[in-house]
Each structure stands twice: as structure tokens, then as C-alpha cells.
PyMOL Python script that loads the backbone (N, CA, C, O; Angstrom):
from pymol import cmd

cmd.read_pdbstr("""\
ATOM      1  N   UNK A   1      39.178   7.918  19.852  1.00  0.00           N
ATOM      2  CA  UNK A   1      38.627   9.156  19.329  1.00  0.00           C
ATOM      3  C   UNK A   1      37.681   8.832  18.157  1.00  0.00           C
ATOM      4  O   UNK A   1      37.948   7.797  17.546  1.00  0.00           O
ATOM      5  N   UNK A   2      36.761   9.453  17.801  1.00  0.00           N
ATOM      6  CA  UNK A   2      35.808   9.441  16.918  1.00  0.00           C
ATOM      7  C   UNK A   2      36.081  10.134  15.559  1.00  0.00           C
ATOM      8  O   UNK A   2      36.420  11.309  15.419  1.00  0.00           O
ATOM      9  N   UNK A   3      35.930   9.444  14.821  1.00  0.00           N
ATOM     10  CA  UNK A   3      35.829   9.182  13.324  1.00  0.00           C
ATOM     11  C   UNK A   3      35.211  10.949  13.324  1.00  0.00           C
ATOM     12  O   UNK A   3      34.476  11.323  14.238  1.00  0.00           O
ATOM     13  N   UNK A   4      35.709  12.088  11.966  1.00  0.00           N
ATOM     14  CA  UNK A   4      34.977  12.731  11.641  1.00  0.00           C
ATOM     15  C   UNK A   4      33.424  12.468  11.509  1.00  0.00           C
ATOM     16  O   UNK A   4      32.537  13.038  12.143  1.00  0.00           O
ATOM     17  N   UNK A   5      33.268  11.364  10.434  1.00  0.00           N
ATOM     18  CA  UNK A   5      32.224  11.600  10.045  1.00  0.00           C
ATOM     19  C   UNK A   5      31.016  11.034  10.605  1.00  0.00           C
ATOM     20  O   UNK A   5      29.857  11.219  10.233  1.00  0.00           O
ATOM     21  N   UNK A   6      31.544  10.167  11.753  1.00  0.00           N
ATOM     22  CA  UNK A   6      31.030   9.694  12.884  1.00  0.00           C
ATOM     23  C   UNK A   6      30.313  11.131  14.026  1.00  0.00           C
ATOM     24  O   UNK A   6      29.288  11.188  14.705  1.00  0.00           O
ATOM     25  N   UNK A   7      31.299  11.995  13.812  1.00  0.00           N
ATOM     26  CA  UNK A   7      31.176  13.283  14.865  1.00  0.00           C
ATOM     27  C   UNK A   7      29.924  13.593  14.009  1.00  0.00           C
ATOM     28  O   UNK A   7      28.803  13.293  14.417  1.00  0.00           O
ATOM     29  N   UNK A   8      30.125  14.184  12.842  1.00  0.00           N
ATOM     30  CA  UNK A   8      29.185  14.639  11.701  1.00  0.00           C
ATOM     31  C   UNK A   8      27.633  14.342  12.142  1.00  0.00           C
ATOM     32  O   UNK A   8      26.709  15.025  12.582  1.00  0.00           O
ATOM     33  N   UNK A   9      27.894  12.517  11.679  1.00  0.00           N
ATOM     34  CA  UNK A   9      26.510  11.781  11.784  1.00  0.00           C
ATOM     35  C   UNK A   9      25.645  12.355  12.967  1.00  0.00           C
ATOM     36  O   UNK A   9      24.596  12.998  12.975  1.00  0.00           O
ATOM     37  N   UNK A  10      26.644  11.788  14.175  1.00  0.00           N
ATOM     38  CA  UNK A  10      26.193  12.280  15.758  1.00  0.00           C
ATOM     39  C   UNK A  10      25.555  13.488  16.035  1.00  0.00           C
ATOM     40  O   UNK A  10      24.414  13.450  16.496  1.00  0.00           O
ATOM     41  N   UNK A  11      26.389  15.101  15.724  1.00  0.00           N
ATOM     42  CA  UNK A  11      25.539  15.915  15.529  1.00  0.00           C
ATOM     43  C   UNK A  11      24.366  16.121  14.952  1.00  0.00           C
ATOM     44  O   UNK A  11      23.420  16.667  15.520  1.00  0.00           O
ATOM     45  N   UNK A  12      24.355  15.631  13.608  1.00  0.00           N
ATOM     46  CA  UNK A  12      22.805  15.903  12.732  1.00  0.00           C
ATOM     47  C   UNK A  12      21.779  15.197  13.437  1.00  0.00           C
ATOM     48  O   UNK A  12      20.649  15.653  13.614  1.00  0.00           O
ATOM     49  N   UNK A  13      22.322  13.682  13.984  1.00  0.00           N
ATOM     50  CA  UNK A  13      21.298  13.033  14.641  1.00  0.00           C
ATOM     51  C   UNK A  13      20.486  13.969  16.078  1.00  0.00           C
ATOM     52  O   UNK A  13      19.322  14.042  16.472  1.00  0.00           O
ATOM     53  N   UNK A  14      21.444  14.415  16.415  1.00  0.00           N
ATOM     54  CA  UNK A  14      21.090  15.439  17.659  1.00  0.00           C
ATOM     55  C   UNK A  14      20.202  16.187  17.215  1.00  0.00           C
ATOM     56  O   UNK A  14      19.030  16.089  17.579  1.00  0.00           O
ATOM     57  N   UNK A  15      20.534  16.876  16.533  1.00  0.00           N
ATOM     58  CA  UNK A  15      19.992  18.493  16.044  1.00  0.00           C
ATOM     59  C   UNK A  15      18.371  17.449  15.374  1.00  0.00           C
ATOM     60  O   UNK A  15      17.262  17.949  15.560  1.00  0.00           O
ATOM     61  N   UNK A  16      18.452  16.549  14.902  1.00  0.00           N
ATOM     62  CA  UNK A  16      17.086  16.114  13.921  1.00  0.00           C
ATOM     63  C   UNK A  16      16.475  15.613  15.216  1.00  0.00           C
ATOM     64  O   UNK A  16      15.282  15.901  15.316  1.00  0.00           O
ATOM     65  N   UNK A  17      16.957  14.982  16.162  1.00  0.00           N
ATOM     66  CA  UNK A  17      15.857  14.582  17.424  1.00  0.00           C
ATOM     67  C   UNK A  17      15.646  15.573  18.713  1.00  0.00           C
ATOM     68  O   UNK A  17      14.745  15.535  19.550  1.00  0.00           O
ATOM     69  N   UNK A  18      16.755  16.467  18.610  1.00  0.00           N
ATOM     70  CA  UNK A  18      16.286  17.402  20.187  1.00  0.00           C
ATOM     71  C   UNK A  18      14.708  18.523  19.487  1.00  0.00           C
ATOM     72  O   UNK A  18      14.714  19.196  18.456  1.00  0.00           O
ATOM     73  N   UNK A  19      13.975  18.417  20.119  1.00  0.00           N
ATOM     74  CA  UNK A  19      12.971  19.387  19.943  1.00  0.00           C
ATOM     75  C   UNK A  19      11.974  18.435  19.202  1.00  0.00           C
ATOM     76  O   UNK A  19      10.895  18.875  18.806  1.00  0.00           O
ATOM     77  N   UNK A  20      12.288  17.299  19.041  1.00  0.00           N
ATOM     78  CA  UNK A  20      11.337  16.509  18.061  1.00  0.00           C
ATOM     79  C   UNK A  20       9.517  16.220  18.782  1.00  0.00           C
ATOM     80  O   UNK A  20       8.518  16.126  18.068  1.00  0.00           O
ATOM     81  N   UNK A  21       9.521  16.104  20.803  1.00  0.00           N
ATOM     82  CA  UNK A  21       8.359  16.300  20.807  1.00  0.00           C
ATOM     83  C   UNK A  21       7.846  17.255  20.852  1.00  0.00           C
ATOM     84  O   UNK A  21       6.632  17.212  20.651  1.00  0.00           O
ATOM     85  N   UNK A  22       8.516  18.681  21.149  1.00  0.00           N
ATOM     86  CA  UNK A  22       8.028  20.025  21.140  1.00  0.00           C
ATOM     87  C   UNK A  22       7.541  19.806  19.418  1.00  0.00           C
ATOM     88  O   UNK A  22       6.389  19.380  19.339  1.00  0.00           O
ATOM     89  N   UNK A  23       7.919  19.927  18.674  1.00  0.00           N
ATOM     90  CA  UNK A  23       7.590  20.326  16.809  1.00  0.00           C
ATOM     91  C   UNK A  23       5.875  19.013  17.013  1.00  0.00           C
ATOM     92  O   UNK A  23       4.703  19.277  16.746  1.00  0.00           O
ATOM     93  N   UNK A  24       6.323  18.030  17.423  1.00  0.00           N
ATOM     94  CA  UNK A  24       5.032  17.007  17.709  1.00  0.00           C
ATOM     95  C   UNK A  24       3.617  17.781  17.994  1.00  0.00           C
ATOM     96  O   UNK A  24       2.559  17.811  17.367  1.00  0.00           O
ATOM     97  N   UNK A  25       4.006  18.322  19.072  1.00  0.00           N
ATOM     98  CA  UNK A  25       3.008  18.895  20.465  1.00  0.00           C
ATOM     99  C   UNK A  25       2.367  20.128  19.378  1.00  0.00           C
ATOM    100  O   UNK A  25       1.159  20.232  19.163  1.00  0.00           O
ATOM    101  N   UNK A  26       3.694  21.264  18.580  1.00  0.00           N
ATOM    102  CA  UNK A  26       2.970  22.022  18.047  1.00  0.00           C
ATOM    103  C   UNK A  26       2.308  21.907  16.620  1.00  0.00           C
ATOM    104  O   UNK A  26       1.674  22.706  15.931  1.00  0.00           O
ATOM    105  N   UNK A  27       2.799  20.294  16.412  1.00  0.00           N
ATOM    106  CA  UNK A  27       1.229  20.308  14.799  1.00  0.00           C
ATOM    107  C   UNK A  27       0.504  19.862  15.300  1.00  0.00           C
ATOM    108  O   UNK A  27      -0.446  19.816  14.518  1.00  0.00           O
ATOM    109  N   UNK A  28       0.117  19.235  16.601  1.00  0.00           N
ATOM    110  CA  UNK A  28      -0.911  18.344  17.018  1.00  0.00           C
ATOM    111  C   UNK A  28      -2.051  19.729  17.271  1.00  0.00           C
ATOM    112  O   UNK A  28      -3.216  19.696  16.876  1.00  0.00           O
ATOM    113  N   UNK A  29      -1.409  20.943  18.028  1.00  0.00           N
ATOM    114  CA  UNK A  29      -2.256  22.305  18.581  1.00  0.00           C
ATOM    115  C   UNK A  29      -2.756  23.180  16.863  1.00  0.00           C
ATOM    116  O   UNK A  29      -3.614  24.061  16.828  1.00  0.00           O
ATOM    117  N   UNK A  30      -2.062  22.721  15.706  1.00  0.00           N
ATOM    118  CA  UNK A  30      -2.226  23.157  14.431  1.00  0.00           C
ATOM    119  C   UNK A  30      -3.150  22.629  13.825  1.00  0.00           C
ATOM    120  O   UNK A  30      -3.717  23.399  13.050  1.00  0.00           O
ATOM    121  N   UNK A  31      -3.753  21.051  13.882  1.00  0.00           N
ATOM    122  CA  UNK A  31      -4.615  20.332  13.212  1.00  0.00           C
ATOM    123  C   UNK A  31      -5.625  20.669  14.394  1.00  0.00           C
ATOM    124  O   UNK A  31      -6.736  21.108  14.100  1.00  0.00           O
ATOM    125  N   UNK A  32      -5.288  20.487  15.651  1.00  0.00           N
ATOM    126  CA  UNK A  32      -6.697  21.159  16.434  1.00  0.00           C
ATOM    127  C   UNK A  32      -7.481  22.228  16.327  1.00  0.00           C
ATOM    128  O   UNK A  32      -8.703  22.259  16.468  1.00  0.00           O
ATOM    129  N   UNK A  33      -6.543  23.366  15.999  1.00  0.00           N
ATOM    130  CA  UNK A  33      -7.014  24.505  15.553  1.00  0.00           C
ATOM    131  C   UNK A  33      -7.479  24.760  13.827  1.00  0.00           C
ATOM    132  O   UNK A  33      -8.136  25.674  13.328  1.00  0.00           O
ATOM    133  N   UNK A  34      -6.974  23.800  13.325  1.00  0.00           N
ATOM    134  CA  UNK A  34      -8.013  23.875  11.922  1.00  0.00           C
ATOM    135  C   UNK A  34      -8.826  23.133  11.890  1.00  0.00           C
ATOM    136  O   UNK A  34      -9.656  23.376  11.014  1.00  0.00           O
ATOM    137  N   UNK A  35      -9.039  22.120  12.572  1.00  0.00           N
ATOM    138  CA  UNK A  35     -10.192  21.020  12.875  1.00  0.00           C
ATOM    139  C   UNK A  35     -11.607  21.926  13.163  1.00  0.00           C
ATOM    140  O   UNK A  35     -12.738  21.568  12.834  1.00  0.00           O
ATOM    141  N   UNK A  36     -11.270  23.132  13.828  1.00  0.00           N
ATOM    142  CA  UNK A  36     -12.334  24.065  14.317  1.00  0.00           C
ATOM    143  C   UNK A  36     -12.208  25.016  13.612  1.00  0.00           C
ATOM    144  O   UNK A  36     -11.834  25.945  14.328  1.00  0.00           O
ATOM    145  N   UNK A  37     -12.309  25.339  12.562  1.00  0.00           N
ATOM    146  CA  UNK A  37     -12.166  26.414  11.630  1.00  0.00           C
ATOM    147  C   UNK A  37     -13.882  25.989  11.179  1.00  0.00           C
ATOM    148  O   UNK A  37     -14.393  24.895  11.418  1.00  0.00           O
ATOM    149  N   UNK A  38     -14.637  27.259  10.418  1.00  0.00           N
ATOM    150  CA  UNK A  38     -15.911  27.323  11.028  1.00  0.00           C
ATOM    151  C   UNK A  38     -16.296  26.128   9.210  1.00  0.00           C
ATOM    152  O   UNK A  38     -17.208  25.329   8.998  1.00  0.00           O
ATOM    153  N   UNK A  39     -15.194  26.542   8.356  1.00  0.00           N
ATOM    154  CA  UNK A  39     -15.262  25.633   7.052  1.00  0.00           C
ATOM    155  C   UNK A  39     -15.543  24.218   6.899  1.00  0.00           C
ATOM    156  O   UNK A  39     -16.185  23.732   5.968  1.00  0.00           O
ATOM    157  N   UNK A  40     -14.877  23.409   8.141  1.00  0.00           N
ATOM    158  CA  UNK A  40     -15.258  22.012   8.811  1.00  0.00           C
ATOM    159  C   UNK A  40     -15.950  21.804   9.259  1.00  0.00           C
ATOM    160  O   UNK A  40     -16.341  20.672   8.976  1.00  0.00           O
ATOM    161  N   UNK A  41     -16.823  22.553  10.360  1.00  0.00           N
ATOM    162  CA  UNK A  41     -17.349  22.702  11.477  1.00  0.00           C
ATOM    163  C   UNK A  41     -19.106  22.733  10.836  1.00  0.00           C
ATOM    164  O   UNK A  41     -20.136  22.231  11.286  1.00  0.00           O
ATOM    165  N   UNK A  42     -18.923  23.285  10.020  1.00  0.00           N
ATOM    166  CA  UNK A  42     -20.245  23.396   8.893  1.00  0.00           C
ATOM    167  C   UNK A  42     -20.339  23.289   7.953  1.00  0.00           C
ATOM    168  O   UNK A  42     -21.206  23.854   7.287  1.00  0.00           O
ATOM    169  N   UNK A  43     -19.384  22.427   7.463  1.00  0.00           N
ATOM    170  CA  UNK A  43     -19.498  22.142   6.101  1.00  0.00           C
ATOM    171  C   UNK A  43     -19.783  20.702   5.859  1.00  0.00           C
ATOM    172  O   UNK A  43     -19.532  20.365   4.702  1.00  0.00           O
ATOM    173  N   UNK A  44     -20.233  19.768   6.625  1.00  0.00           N
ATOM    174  CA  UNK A  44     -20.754  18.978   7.028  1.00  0.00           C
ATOM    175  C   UNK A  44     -19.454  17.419   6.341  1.00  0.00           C
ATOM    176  O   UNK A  44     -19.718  16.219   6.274  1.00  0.00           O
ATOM    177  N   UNK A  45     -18.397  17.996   6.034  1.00  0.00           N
ATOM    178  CA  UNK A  45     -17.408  17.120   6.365  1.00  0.00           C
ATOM    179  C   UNK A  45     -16.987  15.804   7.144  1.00  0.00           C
ATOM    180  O   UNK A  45     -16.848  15.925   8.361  1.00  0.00           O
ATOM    181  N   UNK A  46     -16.771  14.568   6.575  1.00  0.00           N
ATOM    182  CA  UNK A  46     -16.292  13.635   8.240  1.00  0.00           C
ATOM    183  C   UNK A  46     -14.904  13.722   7.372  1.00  0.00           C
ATOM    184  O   UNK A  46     -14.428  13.975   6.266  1.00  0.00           O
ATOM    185  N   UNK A  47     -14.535  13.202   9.103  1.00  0.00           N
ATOM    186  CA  UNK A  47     -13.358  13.018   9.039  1.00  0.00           C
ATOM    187  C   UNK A  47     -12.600  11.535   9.452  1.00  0.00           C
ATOM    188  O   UNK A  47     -11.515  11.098   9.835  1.00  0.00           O
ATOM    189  N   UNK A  48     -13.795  11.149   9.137  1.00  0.00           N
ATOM    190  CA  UNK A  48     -13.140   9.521   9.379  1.00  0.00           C
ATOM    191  C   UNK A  48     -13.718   8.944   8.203  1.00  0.00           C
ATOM    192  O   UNK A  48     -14.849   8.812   7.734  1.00  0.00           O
ATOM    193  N   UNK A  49     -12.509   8.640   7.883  1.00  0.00           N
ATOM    194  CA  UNK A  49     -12.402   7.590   6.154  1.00  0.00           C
ATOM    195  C   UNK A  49     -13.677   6.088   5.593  1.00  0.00           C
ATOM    196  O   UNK A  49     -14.416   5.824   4.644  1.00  0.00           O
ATOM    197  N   UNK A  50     -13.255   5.495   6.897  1.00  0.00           N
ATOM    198  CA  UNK A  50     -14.224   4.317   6.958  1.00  0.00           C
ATOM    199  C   UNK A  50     -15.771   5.124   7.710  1.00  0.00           C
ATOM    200  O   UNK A  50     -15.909   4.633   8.830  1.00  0.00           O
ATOM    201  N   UNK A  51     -16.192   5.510   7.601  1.00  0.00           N
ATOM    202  CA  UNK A  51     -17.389   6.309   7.692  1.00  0.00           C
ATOM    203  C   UNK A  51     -17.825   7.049   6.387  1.00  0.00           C
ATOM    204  O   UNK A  51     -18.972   6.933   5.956  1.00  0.00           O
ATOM    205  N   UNK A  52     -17.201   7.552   5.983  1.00  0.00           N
ATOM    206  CA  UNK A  52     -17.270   8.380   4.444  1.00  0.00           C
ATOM    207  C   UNK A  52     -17.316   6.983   3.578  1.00  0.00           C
ATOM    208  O   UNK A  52     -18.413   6.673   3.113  1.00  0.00           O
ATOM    209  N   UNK A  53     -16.523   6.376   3.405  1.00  0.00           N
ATOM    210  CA  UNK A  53     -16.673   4.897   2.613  1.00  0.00           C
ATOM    211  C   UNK A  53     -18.382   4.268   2.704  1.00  0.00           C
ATOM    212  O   UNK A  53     -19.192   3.935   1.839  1.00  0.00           O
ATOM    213  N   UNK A  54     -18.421   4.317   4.281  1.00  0.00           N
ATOM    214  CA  UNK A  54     -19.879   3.437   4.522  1.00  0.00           C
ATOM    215  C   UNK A  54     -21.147   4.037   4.053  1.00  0.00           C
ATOM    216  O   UNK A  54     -22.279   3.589   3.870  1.00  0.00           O
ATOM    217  N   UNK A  55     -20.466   5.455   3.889  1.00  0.00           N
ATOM    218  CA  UNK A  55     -22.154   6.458   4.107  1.00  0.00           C
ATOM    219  C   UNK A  55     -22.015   6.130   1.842  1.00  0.00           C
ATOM    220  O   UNK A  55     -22.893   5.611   1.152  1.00  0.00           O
ATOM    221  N   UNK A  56     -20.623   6.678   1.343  1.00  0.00           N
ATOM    222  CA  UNK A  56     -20.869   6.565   0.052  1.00  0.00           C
ATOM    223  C   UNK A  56     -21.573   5.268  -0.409  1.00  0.00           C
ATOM    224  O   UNK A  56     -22.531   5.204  -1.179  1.00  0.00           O
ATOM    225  N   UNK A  57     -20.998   4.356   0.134  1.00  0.00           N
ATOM    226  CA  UNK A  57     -21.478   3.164  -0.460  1.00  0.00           C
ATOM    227  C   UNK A  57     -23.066   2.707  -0.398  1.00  0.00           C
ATOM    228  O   UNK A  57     -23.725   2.054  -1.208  1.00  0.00           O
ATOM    229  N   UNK A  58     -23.456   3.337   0.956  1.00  0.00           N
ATOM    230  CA  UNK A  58     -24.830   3.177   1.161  1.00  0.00           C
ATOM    231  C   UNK A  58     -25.702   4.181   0.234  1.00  0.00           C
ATOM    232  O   UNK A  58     -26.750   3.747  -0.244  1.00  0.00           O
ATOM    233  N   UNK A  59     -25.182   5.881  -0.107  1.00  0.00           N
ATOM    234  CA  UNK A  59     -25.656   6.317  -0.753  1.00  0.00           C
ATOM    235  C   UNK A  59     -25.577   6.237  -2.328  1.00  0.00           C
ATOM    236  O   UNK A  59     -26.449   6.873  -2.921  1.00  0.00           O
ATOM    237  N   UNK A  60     -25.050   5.841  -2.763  1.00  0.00           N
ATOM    238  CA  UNK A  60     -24.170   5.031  -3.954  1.00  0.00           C
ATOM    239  C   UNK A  60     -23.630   6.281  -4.747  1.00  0.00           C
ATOM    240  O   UNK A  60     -23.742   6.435  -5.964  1.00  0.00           O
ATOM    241  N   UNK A  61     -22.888   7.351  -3.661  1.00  0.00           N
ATOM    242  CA  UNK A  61     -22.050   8.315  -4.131  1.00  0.00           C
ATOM    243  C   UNK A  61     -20.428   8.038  -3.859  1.00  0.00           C
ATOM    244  O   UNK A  61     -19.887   7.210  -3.126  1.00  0.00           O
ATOM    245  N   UNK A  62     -19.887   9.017  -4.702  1.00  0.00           N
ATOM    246  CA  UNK A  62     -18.239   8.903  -4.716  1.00  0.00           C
ATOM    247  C   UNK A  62     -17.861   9.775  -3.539  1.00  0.00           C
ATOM    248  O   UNK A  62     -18.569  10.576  -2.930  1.00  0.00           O
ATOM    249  N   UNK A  63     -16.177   9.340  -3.284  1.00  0.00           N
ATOM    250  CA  UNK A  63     -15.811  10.295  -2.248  1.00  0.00           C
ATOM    251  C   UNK A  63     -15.193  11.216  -2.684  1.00  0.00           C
ATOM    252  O   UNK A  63     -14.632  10.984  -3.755  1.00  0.00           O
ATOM    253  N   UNK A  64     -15.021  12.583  -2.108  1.00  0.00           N
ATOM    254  CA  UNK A  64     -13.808  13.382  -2.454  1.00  0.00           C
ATOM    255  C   UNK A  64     -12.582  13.364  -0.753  1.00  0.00           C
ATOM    256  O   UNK A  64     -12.737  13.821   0.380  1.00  0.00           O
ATOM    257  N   UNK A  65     -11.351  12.522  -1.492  1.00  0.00           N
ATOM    258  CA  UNK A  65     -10.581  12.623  -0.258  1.00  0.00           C
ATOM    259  C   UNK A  65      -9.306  13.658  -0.556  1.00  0.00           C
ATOM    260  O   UNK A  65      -8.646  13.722  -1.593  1.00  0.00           O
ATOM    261  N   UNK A  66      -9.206  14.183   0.252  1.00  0.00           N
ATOM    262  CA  UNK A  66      -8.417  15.284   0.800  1.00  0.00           C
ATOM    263  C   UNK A  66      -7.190  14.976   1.420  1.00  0.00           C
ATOM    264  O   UNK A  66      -7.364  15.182   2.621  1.00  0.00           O
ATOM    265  N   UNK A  67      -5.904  14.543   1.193  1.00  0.00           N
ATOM    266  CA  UNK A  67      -4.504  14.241   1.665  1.00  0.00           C
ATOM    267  C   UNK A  67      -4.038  15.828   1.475  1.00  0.00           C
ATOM    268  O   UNK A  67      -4.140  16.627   0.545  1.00  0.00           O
ATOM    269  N   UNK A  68      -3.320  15.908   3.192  1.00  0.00           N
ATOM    270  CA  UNK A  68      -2.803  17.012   3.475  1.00  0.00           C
ATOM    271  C   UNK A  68      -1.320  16.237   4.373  1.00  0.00           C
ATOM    272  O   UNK A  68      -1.285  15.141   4.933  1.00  0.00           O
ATOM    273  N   UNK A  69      -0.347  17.147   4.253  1.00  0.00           N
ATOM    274  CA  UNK A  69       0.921  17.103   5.221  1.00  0.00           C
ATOM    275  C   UNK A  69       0.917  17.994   6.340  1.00  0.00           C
ATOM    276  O   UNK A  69       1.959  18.471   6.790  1.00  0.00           O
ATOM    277  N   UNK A  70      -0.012  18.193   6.721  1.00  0.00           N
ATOM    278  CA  UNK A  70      -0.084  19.768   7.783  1.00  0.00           C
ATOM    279  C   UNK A  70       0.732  19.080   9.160  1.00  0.00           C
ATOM    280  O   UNK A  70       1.506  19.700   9.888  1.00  0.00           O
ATOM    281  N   UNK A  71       0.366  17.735   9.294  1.00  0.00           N
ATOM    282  CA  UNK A  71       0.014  17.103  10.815  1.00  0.00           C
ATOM    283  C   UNK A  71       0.315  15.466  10.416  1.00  0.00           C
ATOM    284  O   UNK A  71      -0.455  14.734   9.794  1.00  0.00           O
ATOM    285  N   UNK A  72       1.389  15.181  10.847  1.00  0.00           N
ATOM    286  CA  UNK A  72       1.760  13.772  11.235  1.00  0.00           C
ATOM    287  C   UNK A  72       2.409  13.291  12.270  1.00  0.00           C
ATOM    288  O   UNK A  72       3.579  13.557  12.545  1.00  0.00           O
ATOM    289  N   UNK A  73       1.702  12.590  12.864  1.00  0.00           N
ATOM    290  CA  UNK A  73       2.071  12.422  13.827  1.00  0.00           C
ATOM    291  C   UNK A  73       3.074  11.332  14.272  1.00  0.00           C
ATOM    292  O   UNK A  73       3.419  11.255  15.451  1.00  0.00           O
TER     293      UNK A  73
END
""", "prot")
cmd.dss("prot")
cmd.show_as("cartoon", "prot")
cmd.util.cbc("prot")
cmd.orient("prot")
């Protein structure tokens, strides 16, 4: 027979992994849908780091970077 806190562990582990690729699937449809928000879309933003690095350095401007938790994948 199993240890209480063995039972304990077992459940939480359950409950923290069932639904874990559904919650995946729906920040992935959350960063897609703000990716296209019209604020990005024209605000002439990149979104790739080593590109923003290359363009500052070539223009010999600073970056402004933006860390968000919305979406991890």
C-alpha cells in the first residue's frame, strides 16, 4: 500500500500534468492572437532579438527589450 504522502505527491503530479498540452495549445492561440494586434503589426517592431541587435549595432542605436510571461512554451 502506498505511503500517504506518496498518494499526496501522485495526485498533485496528476492534476499539474493532465491538461498540460491543452493550457500549451491555448497560450500558443494567445501569443498568435497578440502577435496580430494592429500595435505590432504597425508599429514597426521585430521580434527577433538577434535582428534588433544587428540592425542597433549597425545603426549605432540602443534596444528597448520587452520580457513578457504571456506565452512559454
Amino acid at each position: 500500500m502506498l505511503s500517504k504522502p506518496l498518494v499526496l505527491i501522485s495526485t498533485f503530479m496528476l492534476l499539474v500534468f493532465t491538461g498540460a498540452d491543452d493550457k500549451q495549445a491555448d497560450l500558443k492561440a494567445k501569443l498568435e492572437k497578440k502577435l496580430k494586434a494592429k500595435f505590432v503589426e504597425t508599429g514597426g517592431w521585430l521580434l527577433d532579438y538577434q535582428e534588433a541587435r544587428r540592425q542597433a549595432e549597425e545603426q549605432g542605436k540602443p534596444i528597448f527589450v520587452y520580457f513578457t510571461r504571456t506565452f512559454a512554451p
